[in-house]
ChimeraX commands (.cxc) that place a marker at each C-alpha (Angstrom):
marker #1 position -16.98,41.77,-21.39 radius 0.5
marker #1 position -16.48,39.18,-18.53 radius 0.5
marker #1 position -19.45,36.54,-19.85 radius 0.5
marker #1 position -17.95,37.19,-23.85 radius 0.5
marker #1 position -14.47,36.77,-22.70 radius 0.5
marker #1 position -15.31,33.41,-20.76 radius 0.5
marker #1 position -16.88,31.81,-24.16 radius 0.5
marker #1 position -13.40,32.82,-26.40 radius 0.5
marker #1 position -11.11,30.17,-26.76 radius 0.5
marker #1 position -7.84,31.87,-25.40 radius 0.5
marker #1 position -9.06,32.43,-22.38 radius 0.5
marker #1 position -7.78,29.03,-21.00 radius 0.5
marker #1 position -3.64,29.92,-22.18 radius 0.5
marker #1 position -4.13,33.26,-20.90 radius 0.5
marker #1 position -5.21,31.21,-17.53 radius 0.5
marker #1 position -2.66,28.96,-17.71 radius 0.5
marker #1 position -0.03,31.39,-17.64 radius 0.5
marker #1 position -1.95,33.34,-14.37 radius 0.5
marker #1 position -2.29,30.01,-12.57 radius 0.5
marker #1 position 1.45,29.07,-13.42 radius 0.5
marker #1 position 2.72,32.93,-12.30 radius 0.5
marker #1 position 0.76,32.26,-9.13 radius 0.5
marker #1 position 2.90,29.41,-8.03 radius 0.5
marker #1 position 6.11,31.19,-7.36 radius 0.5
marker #1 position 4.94,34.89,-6.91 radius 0.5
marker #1 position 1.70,35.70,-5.25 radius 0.5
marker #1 position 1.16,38.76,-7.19 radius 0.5
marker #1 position -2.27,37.05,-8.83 radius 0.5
marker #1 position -5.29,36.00,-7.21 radius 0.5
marker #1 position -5.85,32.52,-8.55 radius 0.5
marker #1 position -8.65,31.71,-6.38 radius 0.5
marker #1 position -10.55,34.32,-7.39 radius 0.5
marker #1 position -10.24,33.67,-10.85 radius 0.5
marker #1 position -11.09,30.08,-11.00 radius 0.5
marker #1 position -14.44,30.52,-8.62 radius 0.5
marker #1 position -15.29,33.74,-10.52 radius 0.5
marker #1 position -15.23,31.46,-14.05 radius 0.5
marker #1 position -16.70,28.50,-11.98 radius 0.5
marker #1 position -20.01,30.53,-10.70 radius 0.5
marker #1 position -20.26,32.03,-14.16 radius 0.5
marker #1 position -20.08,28.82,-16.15 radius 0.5
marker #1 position -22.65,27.89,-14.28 radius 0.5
marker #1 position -25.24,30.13,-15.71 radius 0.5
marker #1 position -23.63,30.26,-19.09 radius 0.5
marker #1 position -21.90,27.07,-19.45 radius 0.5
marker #1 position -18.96,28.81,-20.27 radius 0.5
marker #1 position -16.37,28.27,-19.65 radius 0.5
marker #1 position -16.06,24.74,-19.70 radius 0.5
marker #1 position -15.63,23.26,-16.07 radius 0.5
marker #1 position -13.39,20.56,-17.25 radius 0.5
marker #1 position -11.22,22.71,-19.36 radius 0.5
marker #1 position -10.82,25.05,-16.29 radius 0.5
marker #1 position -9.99,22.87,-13.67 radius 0.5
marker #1 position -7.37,21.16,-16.09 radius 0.5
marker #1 position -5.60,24.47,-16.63 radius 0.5
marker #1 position -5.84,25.69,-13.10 radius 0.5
marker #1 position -4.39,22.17,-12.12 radius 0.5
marker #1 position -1.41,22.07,-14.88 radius 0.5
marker #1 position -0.69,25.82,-14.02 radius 0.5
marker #1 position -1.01,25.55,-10.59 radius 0.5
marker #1 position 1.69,22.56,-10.66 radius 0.5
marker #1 position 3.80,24.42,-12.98 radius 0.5
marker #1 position 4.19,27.06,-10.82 radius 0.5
marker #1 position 4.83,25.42,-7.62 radius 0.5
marker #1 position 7.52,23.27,-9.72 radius 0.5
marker #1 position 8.93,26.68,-10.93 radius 0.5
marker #1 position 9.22,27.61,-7.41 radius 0.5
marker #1 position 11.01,24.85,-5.82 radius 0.5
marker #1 position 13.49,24.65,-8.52 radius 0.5
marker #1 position 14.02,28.31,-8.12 radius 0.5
marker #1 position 14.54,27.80,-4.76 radius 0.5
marker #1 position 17.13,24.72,-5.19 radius 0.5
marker #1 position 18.53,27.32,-7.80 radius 0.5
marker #1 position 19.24,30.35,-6.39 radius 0.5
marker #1 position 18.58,30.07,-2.72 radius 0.5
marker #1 position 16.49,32.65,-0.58 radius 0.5
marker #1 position 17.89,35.69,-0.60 radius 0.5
marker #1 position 18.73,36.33,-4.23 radius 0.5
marker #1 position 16.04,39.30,-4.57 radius 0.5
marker #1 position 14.99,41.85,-2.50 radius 0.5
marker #1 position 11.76,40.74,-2.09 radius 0.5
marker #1 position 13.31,37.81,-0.51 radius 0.5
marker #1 position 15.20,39.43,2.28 radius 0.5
marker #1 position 12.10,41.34,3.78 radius 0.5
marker #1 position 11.82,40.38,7.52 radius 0.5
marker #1 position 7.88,38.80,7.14 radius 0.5
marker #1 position 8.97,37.13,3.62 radius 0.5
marker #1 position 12.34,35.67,5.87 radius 0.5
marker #1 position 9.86,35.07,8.90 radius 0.5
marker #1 position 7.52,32.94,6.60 radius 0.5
marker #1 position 10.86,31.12,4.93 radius 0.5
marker #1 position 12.10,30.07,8.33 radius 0.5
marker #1 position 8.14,28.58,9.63 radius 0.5
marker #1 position 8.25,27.02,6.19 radius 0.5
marker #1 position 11.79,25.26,6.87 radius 0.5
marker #1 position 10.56,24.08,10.53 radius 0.5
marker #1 position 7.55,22.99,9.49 radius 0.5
marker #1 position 8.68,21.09,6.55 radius 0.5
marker #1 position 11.74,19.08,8.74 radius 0.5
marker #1 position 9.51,18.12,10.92 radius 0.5
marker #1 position 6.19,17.13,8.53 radius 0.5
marker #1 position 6.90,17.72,4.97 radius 0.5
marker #1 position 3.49,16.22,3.88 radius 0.5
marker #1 position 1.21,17.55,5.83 radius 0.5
marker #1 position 3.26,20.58,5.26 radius 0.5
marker #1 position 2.78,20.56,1.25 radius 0.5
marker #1 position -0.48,19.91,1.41 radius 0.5
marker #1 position -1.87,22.22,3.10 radius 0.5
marker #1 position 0.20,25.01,1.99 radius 0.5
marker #1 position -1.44,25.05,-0.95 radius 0.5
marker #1 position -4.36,26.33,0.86 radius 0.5
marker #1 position -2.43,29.78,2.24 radius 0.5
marker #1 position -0.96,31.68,-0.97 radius 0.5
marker #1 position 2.21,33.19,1.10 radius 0.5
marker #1 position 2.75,30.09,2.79 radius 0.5
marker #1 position 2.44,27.82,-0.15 radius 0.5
marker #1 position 5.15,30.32,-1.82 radius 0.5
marker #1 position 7.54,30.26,1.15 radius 0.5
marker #1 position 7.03,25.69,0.75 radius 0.5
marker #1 position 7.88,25.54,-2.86 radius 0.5
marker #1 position 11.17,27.63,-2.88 radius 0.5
marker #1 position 11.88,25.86,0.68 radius 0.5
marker #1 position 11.74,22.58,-0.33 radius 0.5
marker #1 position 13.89,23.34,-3.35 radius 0.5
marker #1 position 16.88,25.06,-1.15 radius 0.5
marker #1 position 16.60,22.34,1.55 radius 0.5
marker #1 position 17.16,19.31,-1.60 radius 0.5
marker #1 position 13.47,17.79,-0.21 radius 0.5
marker #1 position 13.57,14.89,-2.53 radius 0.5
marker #1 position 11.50,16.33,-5.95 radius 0.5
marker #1 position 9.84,12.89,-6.91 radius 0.5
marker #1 position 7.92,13.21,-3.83 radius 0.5
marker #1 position 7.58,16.84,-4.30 radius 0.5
marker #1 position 5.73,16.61,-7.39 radius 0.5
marker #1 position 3.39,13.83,-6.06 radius 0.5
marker #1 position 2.30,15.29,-2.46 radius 0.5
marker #1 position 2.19,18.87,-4.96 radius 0.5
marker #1 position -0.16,16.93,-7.30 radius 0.5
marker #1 position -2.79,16.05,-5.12 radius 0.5
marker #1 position -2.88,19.24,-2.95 radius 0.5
marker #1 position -3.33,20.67,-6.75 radius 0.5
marker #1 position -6.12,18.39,-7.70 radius 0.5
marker #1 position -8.23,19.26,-4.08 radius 0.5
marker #1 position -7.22,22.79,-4.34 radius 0.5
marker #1 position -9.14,22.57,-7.79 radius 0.5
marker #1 position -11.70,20.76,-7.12 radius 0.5
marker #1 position -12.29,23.02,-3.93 radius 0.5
marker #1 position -12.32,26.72,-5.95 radius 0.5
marker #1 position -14.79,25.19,-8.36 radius 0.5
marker #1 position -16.82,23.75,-5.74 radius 0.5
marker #1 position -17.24,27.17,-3.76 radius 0.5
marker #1 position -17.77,28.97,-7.34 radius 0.5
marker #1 position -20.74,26.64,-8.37 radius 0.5
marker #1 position -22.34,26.91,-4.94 radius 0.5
marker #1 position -22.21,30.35,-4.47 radius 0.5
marker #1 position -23.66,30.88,-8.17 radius 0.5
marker #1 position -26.72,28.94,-7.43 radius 0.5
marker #1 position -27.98,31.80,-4.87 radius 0.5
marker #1 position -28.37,34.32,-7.54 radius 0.5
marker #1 position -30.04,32.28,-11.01 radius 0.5
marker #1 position -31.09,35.73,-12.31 radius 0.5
marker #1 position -28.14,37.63,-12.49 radius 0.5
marker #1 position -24.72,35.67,-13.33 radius 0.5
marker #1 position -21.98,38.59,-12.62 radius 0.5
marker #1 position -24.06,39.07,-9.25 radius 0.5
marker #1 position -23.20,35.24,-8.83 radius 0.5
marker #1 position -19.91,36.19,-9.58 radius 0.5
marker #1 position -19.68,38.81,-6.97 radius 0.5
marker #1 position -21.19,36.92,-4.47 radius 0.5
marker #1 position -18.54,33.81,-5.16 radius 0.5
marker #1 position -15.86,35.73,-5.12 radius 0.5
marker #1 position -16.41,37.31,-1.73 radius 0.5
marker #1 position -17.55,34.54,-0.24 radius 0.5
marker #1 position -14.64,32.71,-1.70 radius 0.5
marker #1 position -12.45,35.12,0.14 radius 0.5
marker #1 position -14.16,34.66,3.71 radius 0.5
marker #1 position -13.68,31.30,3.69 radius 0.5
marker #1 position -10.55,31.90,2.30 radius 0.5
marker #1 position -9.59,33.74,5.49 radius 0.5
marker #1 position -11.05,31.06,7.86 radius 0.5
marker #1 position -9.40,28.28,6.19 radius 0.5
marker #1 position -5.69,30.30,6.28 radius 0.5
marker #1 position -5.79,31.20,9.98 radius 0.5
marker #1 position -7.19,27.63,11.13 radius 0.5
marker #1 position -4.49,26.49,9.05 radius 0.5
marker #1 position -1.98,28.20,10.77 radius 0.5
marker #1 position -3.69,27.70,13.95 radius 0.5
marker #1 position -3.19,24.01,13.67 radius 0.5
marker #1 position 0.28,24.58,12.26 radius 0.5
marker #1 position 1.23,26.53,15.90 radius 0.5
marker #1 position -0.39,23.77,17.44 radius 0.5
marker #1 position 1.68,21.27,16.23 radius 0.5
marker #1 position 4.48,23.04,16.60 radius 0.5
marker #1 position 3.84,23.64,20.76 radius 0.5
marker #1 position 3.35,19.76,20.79 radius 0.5
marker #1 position 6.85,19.38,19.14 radius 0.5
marker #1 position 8.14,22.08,22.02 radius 0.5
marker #1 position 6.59,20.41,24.70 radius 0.5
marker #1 position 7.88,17.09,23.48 radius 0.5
marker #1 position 11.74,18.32,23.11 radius 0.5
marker #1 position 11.82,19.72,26.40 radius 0.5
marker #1 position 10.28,16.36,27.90 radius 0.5
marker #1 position 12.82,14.21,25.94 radius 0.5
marker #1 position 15.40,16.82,27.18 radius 0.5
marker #1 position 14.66,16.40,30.57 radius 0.5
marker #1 position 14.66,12.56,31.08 radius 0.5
marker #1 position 17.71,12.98,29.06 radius 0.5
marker #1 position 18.92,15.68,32.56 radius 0.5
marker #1 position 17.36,12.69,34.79 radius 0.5
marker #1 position 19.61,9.66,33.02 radius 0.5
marker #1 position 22.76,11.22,33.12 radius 0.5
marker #1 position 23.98,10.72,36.84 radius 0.5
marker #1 position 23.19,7.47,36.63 radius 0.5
marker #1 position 25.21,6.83,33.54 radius 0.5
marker #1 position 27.85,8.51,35.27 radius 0.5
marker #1 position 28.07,6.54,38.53 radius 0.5
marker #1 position 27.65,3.63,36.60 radius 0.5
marker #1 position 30.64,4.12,34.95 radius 0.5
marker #1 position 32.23,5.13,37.48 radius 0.5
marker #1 position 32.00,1.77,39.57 radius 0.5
marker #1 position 32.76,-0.08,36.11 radius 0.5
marker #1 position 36.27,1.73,36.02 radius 0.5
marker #1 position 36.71,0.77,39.41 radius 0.5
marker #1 position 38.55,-2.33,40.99 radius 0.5
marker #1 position 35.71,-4.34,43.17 radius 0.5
marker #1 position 38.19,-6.69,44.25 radius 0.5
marker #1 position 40.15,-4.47,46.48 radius 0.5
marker #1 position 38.08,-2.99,49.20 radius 0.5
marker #1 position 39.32,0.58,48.91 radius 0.5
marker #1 position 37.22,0.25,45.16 radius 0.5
marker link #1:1,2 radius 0.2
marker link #1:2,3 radius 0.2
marker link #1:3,4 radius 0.2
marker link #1:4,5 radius 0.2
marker link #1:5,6 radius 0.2
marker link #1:6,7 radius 0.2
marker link #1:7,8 radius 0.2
marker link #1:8,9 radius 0.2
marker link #1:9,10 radius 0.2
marker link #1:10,11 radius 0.2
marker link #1:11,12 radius 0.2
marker link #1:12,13 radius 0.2
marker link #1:13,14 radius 0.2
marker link #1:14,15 radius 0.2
marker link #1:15,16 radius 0.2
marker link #1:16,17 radius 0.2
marker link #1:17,18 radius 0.2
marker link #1:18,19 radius 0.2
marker link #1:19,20 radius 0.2
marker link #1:20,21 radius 0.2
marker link #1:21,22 radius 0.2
marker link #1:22,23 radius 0.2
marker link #1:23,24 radius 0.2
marker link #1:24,25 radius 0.2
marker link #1:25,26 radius 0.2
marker link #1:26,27 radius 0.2
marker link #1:27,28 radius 0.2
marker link #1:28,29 radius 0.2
marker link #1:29,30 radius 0.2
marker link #1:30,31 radius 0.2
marker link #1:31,32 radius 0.2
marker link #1:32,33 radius 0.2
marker link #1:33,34 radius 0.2
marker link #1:34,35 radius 0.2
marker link #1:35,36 radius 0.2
marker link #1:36,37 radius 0.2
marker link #1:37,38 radius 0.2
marker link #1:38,39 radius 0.2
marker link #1:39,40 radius 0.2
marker link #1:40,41 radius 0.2
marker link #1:41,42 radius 0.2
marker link #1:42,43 radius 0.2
marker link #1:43,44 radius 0.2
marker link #1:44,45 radius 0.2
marker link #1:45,46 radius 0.2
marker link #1:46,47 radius 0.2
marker link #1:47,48 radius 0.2
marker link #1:48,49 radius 0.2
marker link #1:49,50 radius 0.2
marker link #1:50,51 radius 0.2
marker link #1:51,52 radius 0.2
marker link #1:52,53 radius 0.2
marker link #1:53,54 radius 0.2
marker link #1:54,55 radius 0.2
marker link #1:55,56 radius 0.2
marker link #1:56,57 radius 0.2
marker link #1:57,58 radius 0.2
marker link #1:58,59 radius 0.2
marker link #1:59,60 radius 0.2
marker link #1:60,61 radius 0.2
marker link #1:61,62 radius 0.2
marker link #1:62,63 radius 0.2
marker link #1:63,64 radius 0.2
marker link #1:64,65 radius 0.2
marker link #1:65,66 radius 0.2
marker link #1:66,67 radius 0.2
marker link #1:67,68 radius 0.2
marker link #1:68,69 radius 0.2
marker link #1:69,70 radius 0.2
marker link #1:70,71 radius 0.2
marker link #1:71,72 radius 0.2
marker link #1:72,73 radius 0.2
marker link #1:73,74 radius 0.2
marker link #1:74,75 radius 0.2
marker link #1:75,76 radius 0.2
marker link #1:76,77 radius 0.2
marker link #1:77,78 radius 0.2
marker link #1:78,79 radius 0.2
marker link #1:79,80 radius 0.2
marker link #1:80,81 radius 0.2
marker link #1:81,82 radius 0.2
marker link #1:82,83 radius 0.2
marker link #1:83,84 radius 0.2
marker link #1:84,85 radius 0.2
marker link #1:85,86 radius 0.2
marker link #1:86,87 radius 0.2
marker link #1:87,88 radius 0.2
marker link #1:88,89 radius 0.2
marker link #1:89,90 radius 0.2
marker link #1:90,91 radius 0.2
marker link #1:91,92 radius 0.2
marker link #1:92,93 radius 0.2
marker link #1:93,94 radius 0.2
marker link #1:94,95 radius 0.2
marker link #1:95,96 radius 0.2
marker link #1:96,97 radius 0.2
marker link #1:97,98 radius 0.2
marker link #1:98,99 radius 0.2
marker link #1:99,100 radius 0.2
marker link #1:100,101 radius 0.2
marker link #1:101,102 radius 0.2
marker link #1:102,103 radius 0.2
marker link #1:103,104 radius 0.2
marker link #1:104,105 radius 0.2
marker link #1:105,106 radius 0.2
marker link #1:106,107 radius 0.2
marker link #1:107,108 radius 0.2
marker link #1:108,109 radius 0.2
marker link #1:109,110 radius 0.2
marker link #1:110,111 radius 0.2
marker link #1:111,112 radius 0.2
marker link #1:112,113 radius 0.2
marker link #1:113,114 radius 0.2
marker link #1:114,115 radius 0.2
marker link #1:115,116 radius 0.2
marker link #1:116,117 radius 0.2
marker link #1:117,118 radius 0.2
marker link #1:118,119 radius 0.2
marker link #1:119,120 radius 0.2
marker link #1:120,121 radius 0.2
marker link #1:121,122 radius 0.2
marker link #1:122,123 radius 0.2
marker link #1:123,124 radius 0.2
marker link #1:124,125 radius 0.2
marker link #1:125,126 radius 0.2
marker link #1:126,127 radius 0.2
marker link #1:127,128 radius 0.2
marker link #1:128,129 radius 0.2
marker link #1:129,130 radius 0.2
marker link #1:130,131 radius 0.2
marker link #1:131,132 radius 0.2
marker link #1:132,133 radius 0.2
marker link #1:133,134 radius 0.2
marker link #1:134,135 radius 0.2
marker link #1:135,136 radius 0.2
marker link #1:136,137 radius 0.2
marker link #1:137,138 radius 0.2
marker link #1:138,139 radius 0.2
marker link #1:139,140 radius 0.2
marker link #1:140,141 radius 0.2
marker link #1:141,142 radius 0.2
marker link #1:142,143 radius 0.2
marker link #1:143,144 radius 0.2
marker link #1:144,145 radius 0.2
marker link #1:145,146 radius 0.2
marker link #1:146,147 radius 0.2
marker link #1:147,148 radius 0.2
marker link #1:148,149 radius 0.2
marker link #1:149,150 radius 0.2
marker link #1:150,151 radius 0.2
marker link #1:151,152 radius 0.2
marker link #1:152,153 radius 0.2
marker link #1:153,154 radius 0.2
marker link #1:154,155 radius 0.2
marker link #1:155,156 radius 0.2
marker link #1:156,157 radius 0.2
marker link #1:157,158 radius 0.2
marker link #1:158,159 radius 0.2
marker link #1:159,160 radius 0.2
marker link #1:160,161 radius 0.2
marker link #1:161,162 radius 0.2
marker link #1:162,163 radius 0.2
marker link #1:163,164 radius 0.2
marker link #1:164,165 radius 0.2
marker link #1:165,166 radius 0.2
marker link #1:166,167 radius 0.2
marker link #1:167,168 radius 0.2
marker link #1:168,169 radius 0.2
marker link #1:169,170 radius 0.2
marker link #1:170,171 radius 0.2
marker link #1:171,172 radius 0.2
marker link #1:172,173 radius 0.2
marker link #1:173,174 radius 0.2
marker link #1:174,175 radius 0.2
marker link #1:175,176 radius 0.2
marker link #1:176,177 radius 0.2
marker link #1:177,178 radius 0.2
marker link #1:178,179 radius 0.2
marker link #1:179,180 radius 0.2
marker link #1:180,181 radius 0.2
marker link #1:181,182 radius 0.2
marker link #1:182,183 radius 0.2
marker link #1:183,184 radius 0.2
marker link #1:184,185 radius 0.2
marker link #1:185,186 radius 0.2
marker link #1:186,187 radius 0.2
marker link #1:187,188 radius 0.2
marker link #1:188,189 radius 0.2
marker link #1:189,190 radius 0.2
marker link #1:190,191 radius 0.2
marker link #1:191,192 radius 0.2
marker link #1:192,193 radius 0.2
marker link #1:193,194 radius 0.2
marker link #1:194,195 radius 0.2
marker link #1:195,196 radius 0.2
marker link #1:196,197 radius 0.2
marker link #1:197,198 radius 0.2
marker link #1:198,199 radius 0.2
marker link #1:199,200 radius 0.2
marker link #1:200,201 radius 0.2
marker link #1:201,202 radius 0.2
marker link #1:202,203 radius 0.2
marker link #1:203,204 radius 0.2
marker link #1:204,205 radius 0.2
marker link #1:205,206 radius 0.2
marker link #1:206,207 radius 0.2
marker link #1:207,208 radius 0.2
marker link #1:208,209 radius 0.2
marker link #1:209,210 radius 0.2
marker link #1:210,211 radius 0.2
marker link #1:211,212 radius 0.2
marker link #1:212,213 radius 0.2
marker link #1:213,214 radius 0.2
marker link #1:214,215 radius 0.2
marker link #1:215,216 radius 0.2
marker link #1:216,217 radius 0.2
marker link #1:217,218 radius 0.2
marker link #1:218,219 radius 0.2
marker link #1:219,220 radius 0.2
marker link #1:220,221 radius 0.2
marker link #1:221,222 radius 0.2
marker link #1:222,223 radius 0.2
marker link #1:223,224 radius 0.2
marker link #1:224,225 radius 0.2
marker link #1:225,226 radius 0.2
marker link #1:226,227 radius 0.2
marker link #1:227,228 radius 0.2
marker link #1:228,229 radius 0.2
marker link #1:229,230 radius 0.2
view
């Protein structure tokens, strides 16, 4: 059923929709699908590479455009879903993060499906400008793509005998990395944002260190030198 429905034609609207559904609620596993397809194409040459990664890309962006104007929209606490402590948790990294490195931020959000959620509708609500949206979104999109189909066609070489074993084998290996890419991801993410600590509380203190000195030298500019009582 899998290799006949990769060869019909509507697979790729029926994908479109899943990738564009992904962008704003994580309740599909894109990644899965596109290196599933990927490492069977490879053995059947269906379905077409290029034709995939152009839908996963246009859905992908849809979605992730859905999501920030939802989030410029109606905020982030309109549905319940919204209000759960973790979701809230994740809204309020997403918000740090993105005041202090939207870029970086967008980009590699794309690589952790909760956190690339909690971006979109964040950078909507917080009015981060949406020209520059779309373009940083764009090309996390296009090496997001090009990164599912990658894993999928080099995972389907192990097994040339047996293309849904390739598939199996893609998708779980998809998934490990998957794993080691989100927590280094966040890793870095908490390191950066100790860095950012550490600098606030240096700038804080020399701030602590300056102010006595402002103060006395204020003090003797309010004061009359020319008398000797000051």
């Amino acid at each position: 059923m899998l290799e006949h429905a990769a060869g019909q034609p509507w697979i790729y609207p029926v994908l479109l929709v899943f990738f564009f559904i992904d962008g704003f609620a994580t309740i599909l596993p894109s990644e899965t699908a596109i290196v599933g397809l990927s490492a069977l194409s490879l053995h059947s040459g269906e379905p077409n590479l290029w034709i995939l990664g152009g839908t996963a890309l246009v859905g992908a962006m849809a979605g992730d455009n859905m999501a920030y104007m939802l989030g410029r929209k109606i905020g982030l606490t309109r549905w319940k879903w919204m209000r759960r402590p973790k979701v809230q948790k994740m809204f309020a990294w997403a918000q740090y993060e993105l005041d202090k490195r939207g870029a970086v931020l967008i980009f590699t959000a794309r690589y952790i499906p909760w956190g690339r959620v909690a971006v979109n509708y964040v950078a909507g609500q917080t009015g981060f400008r949406h020209r520059t949206f779309f373009w940083l979104d764009a090309f996390a999109c296009i090496t997001w793509v090009g990164y599912s189909i990658g894993i999928g066609l080099l995972a389907g070489q192990w097994v040339h005998h047996n293309p849904l074993l390739g598939v199996g084998i893609a998708v779980a290996f998809a998934v490990v990395l998957g794993i080691v890419v989100d927590h280094a991801l966040r890793w870095w993410h908490k390191y950066l944002e100790k860095k950012d600590v550490a600098r606030e509380a240096a700038a804080s203190s020399e701030v602590k260190v300056a102010e006595p000195a402002d103060l006395s030298q204020k003090a003797v500019a309010g004061a009359d030198l020319s008398k000797p009582a000051g």
